[in-house]
N, C-alpha and C positions, 0 to 999 in steps of 0.2 A: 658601473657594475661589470665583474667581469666575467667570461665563457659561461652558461649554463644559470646565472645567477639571474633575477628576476630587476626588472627596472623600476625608479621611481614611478612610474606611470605604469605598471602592470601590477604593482603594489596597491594604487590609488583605484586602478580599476577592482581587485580581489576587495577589499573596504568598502567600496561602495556595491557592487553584490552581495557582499555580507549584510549588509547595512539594509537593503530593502524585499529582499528574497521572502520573505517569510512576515510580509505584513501583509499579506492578505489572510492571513491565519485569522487577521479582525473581521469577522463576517460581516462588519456594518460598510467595512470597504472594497466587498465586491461588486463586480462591473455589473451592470445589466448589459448583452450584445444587441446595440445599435441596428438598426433596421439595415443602414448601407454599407454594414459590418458581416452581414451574414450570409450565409450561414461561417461559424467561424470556431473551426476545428467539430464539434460533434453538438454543437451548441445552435439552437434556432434563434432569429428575432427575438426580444421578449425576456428569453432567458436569461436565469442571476447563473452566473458560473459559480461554482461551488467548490472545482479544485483550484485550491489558493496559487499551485504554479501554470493553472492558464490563466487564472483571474491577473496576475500578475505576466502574463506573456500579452494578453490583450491591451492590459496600458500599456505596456513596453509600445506595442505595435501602433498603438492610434492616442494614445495621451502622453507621451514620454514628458513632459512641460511638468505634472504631476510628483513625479520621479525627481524631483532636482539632483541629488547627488548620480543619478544614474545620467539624466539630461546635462549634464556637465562634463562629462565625459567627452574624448575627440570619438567622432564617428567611427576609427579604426577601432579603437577598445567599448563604445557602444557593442558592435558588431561581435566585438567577442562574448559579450555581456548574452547579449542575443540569441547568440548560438549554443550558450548554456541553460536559455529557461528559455526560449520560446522556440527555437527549431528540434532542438535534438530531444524533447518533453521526456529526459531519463531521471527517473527518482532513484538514488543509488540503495537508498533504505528499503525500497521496496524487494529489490534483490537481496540484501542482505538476510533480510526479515521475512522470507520469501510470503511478501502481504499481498502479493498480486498474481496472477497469470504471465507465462513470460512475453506475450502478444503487448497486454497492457505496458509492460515493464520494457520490450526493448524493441516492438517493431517500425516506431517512430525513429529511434536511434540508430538503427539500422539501415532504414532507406536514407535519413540525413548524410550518412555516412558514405554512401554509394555515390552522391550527388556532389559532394563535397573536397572542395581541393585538397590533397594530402598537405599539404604544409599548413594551411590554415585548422586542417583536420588536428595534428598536432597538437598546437599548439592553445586552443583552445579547448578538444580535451581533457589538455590538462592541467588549464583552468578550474575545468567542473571539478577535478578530484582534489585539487587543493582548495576550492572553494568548499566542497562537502564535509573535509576535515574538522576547517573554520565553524562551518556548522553545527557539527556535533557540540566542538567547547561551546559557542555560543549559545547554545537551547538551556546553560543557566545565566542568570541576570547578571554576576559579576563577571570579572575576572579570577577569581579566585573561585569561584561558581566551576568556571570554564575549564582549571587545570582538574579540579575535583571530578570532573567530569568522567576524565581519561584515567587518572590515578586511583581514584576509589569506586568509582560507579561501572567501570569497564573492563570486569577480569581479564586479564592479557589475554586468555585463551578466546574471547570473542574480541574484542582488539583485532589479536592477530588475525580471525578469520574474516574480520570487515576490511581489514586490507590489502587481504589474498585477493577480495572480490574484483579492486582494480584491473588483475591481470586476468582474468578471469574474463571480464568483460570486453579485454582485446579481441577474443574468439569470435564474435559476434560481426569480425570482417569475414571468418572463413566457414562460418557454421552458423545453424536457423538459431531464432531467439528459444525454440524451446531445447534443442540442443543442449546450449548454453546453460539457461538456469537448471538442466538435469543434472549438468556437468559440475554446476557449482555446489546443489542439495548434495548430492553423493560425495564429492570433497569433503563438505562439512560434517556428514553424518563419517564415513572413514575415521576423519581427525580428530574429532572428541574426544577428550580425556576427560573419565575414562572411559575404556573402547567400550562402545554398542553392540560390535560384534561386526557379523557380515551385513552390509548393503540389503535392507530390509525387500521382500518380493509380496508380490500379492495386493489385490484390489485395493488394502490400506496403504500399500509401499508411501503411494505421492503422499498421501495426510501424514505420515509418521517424520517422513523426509522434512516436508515443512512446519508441522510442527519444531520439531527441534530448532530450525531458524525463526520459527514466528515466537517461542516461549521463552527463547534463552535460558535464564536460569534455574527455569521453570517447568523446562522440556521433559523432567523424570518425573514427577505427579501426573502431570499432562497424557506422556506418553502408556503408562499405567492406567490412567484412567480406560483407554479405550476400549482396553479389556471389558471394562463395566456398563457402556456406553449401551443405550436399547442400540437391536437392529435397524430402527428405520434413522435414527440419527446417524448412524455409522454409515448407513448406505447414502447418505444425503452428502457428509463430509466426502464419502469417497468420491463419486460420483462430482461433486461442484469442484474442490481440490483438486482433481484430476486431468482439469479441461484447461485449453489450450491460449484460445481467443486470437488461434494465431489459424487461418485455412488452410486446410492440406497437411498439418502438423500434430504430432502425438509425441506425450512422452513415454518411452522403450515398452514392451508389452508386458514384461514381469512387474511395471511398476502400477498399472490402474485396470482399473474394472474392463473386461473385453468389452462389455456394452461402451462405453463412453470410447474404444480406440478406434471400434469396429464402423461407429455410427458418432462421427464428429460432429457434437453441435454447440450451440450457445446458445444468448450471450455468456462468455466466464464471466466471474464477481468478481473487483476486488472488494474486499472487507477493510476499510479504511480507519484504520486503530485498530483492525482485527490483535496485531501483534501486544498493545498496549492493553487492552486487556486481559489477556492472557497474562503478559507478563505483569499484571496488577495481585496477580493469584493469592498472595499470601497466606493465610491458613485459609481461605475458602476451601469448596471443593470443587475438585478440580473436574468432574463428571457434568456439575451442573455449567462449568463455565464454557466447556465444548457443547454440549444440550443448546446453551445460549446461543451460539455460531452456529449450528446448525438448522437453527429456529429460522434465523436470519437470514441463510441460504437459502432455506425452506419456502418462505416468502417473497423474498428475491426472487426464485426462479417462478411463485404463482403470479407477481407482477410482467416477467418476463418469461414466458413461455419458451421452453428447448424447442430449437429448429436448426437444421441442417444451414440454411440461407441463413444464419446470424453467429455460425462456427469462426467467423473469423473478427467479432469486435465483441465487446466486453462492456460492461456497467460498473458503475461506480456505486458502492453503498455504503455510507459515512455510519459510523456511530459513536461519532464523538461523544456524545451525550451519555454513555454506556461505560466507557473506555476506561474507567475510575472507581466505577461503582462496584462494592461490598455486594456478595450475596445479599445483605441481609438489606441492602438498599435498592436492590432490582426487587424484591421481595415487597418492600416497604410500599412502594407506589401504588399497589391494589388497594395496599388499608387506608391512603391518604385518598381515596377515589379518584387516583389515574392511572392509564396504563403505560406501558411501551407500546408504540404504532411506527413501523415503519411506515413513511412519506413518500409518496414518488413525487419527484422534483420538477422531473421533464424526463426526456426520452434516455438522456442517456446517469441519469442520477436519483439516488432514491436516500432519505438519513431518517435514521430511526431518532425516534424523539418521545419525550414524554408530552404527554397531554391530557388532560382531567376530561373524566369522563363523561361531563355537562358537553365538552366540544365537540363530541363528537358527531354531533347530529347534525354540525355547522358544516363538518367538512363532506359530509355526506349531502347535504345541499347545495354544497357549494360543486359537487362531481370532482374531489380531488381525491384520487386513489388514495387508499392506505390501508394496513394490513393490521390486527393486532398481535402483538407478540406472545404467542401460548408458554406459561414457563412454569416447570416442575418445579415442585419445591425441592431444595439443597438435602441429601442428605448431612446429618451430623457430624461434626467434624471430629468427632473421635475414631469415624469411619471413613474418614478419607488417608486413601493411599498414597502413601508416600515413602522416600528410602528407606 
């Protein structure tokens, strides 16, 4: 290989990251942490990990044997391997799709980076970003799947703003992680075509900013809708959208509620397929499907109470189970005698889930938290706004 070009053995190492990154998305293959393992990252004794890229840093770290094509590996490209999913813990989708808080999304990333040799820093960075690429084609089953991916499924105009992000995320040597992702929303919202206009201000600023990355091609029903949105759901999106999970950090004051700049607290959300839902929009409407996120904050923050002493870490709240579903199939579940209930998991994770309404007396016996989800009914879709 010559100058700049990649070697047979940094090839085999990118194929085999590709190769087992994303099987823990099978939830019958996450870790339970080991008593002599604990506590391990935000996780007690006891606990099943539930994000698939610790579950998958945890065997890295104490079962690699499991892993064959990763345990095959020499230990110099192990290490590299390593320092893409279990030290540096950066989701790059999440920035993208701005799904998280920038605390959750870059302050692991950021102290790794401090600690870390620049030459090794290098070169394993960027790793992650050509292994993240690989990822995108890969999330279809073929190859032909994979080119479709990039060519039909990904207007160049989101393309190009998922690989601005790279550079984007240099910053995060010289500037805070919330910084960063304000630097990157406001990029995004600027470059749209066509133009939004000026840089939005006001208690909604953060929720319209990430809107537009969390909906994609979906951001103009979306963002119309909020006009429609009741006030307490709107105060709920500003107010949780707004927050940091990062201490001592806010993002700019024209962009969120003075309550939330003035009086930093937590934990933040992230909404885990928040973006995937959204972007599921299709003629639904688009009022009830923010109504739904808002629910889920709503509840979130009655499982997790706002306090000053938790402004600086963040919760996990999955809804996979949601992330697909039809109005008329979030709807359905009351007449089938179940509901939506979000679940707390453990301290640091909570996933909304269906569950018949016979069960619920078990889990209430059992003292395992959970909320049920309250949900208006859809207006008509002759009356949803759209261009």
């Amino acid at each position: 290989a010559g100058p700049g070009m990649p070697t047979p053995t940094r090839v085999m190492t990118l194929l085999a990251l590709t190769a087992v990154h994303d099987i823990m998305k099978v939830q019958t293959l996450l870790p339970t942490v080991q008593p002599e393992h604990a506590p391990y990252h935000d996780y007690a004794a006891g606990d099943m990990i539930g994000d698939h890229d610790e579950a998958l840093s945890y065997v890295m770290d104490y079962y690699p044997e499991l892993l064959p094509s990763f345990n095959g590996l020499s230990d110099e490209e192990k290490k590299s391997v390593q320092f893409t999913q279990c030290e540096i813990c950066f989701n790059q989708g999440w920035l993208v799709q701005a799904e998280a808080p920038p605390g959750t999304i870059l302050t692991r990333f950021r102290e790794t980076l401090k600690r870390t040799d620049m030459q090794v820093r290098k070169r394993d960075v960027a790793l992650y970003f050509v292994h993240w690429v690989t990822d995108l084609a890969g999330a279809e089953p073929t190859p032909l799947g994979g080119c479709e991916k990039f060519v039909i499924k990904f207007p160049l105009q989101v393309l190009n703003s998922f690989l601005r992000s790279f550079k984007v995320v240099t910053l995060i040597a010289t500037q805070t992680e919330t910084q960063v992702m304000e630097d990157y929303l406001t990029m995004r919202w600027r470059e749209h075509m066509p133009s939004l206009g000026p840089v939005p201000k006001g208690d909604d600023a953060l929720v319209k900013l990430r809107l537009l990355c969390m909906a994609q091609t979906n951001s103009e029903p979306l963002l119309k809708a909020l006009a429609l949105l009741s006030k307490e759901d709107l105060e709920v999106l500003c107010a949780e959208l707004s927050r940091t999970g990062c201490l001592g950090q806010s993002f700019s004051a024209p962009l969120v509620p003075k309550s939330v700049r003035a009086t930093p607290q937590g934990p933040a959300f992230l909404v885990y397929y928040g973006p995937a839902y959204l972007q599921s929009l299709g003629s639904d409407d688009p009022v009830f499907r923010l109504g739904v996120l808002a629910e889920v904050f709503r509840l979130a923050r009655s499982m997790w109470p706002a306090s000053a002493e938790e402004a600086g870490k963040s919760v996990t709240v999955r809804i996979d189970a949601i992330k697909a579903c039809s109005d008329n199939e979030m709807q359905q579940a009351e007449r089938n005698l179940r509901v939506w209930a979000m679940v707390k998991k453990n301290n640091s994770e909570a996933m909304v889930e269906g569950i018949a309404l016979k069960e619920l007396e078990g889990l209430k016996d059992s003292n395992i938290d959970f909320r049920v989800l309250a949900l208006k009914a859809p207006r008509r879709a002759s009356k949803v706004v759209r261009a």
